[in-house]
N, C-alpha and C positions, 0 to 999 in steps of 0.2 A: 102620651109618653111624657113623662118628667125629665126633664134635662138637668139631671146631677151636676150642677158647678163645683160644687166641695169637691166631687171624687173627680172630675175633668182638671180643676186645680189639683188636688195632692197628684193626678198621674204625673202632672206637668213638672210639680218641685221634684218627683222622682227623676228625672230624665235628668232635672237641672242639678241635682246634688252631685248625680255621677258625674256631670258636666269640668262641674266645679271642681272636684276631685281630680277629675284629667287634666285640666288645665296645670293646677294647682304642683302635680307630678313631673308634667312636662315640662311649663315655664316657671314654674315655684313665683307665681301668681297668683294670688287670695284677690277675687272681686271685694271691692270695697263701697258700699253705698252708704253714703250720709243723708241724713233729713235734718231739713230748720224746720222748728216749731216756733212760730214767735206768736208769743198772748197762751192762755189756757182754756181756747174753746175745745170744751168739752168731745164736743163727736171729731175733733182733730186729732184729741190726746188720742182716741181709740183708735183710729187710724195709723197713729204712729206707731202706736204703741205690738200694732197686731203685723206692719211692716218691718217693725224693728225684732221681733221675735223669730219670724219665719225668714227673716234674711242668715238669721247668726244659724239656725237650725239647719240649714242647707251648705253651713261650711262658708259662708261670707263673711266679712268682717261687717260689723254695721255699728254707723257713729250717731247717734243720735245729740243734736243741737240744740238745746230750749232758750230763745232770747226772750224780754220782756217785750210788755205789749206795747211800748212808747217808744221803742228800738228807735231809732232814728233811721231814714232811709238810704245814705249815706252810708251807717256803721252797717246796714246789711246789705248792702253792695260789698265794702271791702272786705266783708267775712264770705262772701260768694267769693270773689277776686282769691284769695287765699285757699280755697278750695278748688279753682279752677287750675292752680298752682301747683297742689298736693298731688303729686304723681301714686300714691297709693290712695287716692280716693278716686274711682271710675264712674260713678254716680253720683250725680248730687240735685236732691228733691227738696223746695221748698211745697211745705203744707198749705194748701188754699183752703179757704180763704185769709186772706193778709187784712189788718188792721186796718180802714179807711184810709190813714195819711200817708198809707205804701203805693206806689205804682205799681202794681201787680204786672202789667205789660213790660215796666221796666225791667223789675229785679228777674222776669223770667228768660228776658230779653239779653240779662248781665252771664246767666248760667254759659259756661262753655257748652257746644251744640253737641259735644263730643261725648259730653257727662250728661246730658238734658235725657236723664230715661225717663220724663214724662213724656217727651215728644213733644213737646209745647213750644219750643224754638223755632222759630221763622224759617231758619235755616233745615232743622229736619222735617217743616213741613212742606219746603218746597221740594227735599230731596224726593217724599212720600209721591207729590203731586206729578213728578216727570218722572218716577219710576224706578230712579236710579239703583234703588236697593239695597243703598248703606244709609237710610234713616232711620232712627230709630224712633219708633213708629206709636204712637199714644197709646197707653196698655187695654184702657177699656174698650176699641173698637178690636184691638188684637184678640182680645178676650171672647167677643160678640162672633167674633169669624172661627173660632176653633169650636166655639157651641153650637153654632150652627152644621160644621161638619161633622160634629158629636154624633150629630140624628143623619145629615142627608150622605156623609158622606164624601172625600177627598178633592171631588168634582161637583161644584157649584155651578158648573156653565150651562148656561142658559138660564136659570132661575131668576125671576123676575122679583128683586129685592126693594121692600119699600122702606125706606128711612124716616122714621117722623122726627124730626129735629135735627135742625140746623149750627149745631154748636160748633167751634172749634174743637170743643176737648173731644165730644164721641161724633156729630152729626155728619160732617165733612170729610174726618179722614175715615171714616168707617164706611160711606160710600164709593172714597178712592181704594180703598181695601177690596171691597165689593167688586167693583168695575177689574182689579186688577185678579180677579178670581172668575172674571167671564160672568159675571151676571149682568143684567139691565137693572137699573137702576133709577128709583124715582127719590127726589129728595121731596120729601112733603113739611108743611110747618102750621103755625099759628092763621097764617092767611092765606091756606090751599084753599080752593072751592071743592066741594065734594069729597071729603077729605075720605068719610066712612065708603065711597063709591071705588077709591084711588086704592085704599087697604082692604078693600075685596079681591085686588089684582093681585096679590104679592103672592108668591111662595115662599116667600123670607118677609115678614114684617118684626120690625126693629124699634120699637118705642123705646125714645129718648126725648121727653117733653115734661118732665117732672113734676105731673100733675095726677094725682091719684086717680087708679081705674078710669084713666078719662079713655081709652079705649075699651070697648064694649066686645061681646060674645059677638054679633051680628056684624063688625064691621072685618070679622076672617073670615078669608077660603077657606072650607074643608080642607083638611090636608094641610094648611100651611106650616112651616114653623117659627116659631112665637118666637122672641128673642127680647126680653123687659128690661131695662136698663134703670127705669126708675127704682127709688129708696124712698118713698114718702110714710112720715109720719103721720097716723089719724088717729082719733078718738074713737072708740066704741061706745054703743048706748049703755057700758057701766062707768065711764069713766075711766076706762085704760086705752093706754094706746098700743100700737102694733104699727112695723111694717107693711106696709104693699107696695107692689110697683105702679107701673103707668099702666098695666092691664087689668081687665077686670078677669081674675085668674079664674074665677069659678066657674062665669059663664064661657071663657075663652077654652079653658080643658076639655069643655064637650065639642068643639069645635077642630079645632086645631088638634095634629099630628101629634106635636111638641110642642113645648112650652117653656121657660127658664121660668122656678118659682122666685118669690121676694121674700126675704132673705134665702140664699144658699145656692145664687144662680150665678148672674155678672159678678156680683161681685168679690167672690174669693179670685176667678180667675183675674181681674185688674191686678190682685197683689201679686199671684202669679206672674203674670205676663212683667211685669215691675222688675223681677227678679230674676227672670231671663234677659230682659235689654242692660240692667248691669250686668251680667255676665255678657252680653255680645259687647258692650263697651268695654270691661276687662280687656276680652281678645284681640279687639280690634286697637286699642289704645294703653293697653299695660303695659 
């Protein structure tokens, strides 16, 4: 089975437009999300560009920011400072990656935790880590848990979920996610031993290590389901390139239950899930 992220994403903006709507009726509150773009890397502009479309289309307001690439690191703290301020902006996303002479840890560090719908704030990852329940939560492991239910289904518990990659952005709160949905949990990396022996055990295996097909057909359960997180660009033997993920999709489909393909899997629902935590920040802070 193929795990449709496109159509698991449009369900999602369906629920969130009527959302937005009610809110909109009730407290004549419009969610507002702004993105910085600073510099014109290319696969950032598309990013923005495809967040800044589906935000306004769902009835948000959306402020789109482009500084230069030499911004100085200072002038964009105060322009975060000034958006942390604007009481009609509930979100506020700066685009990774940031120019070398930016503190990326800082400027994310500067976001109010209130508007941080990346979840990348210290402060909403501790909420994520004890549970609390008003953090708001990084979108692509958000993403990774509703396509996983996609296939198995409302109730996760007991399933034995293995995580390849340890990141901040997907590896860590995606297993706190996990654990918090009753599964066991294995976080695996670059220096597991036995790593293909480790993702034989999963009923959920979740590659996030962004290295093309570097997982294999032989290293799934029968049965399990696949959840790709990777976007890596390759060449083929004409000289063009193409997407795939961190799975090797061909031989992983005769194997596995489910599967997320690359492109049209993780990552529509990221911008989804994106566009729900500004509307939980809306509610919670408009």
């Amino acid at each position: 089975m193929r795990i449709d992220g496109k159509q698991a994403a449009a369900d999602l903006r369906k629920q969130l437009s009527m959302q937005v709507l009610q809110l909109q009726q009730e407290k004549n509150i419009v969610p507002g999300l702004t993105v910085i773009l600073v510099g014109e890397d290319p696969a950032s502009e598309v990013y923005v560009r495809n967040k800044v479309r589906q935000t306004r289309e769902l009835g948000m307001h959306s402020q789109e920011i482009r500084l230069p690439v030499d911004i100085r690191e200072e002038a964009l703290l105060t322009r975060l400072e000034q958006l942390n301020q604007d009481k009609d902006v509930h979100g506020i996303l700066v685009q990774l990656p940031l120019p070398a002479h930016i503190n990326e840890a800082k400027v994310l560090a500067a976001i109010n935790p209130e508007k941080d719908v990346d979840g990348f704030h210290a402060l909403n990852s501790g909420r994520l880590l004890n549970g609390s329940g008003d953090a708001l939560v990084p979108c692509t492991p958000q993403g990774c848990v509703i396509l996983a239910k996609r296939h198995l289904g409302e109730d996760l518990s007991g399933k034995h979920a293995v995580v390849i990659g340890r990141s901040n952005i997907v590896g860590k709160p995606l297993a706190i996610l996990l654990l918090q949905e009753n599964c066991t949990v294995t976080i695996a990396h670059s220096r597991t031993e036995n790593l293909a022996q480790i993702c034989r055990q999963a009923d959920i295996l979740v590659a996030a290590v962004g290295r093309a097909n570097f997982v294999k057909g032989d290293w799934i359960k029968p049965g399990a389901t696949v959840i790709d997180v990777g976007i890596n660009r390759i060449e083929d033997t004409e000289g063009k390139t193409r997407l795939v993920g961190d799975v090797d999709y061909q031989a992983a489909v005769e194997v596995a239950a489910a599967i997320t393909p690359v492109p049209g899997g993780v990552g529509p629902m990221t911008i989804a899930c994106l566009l729900k935590n500004t509307l939980v920040a809306a509610r919670r802070y408009g």
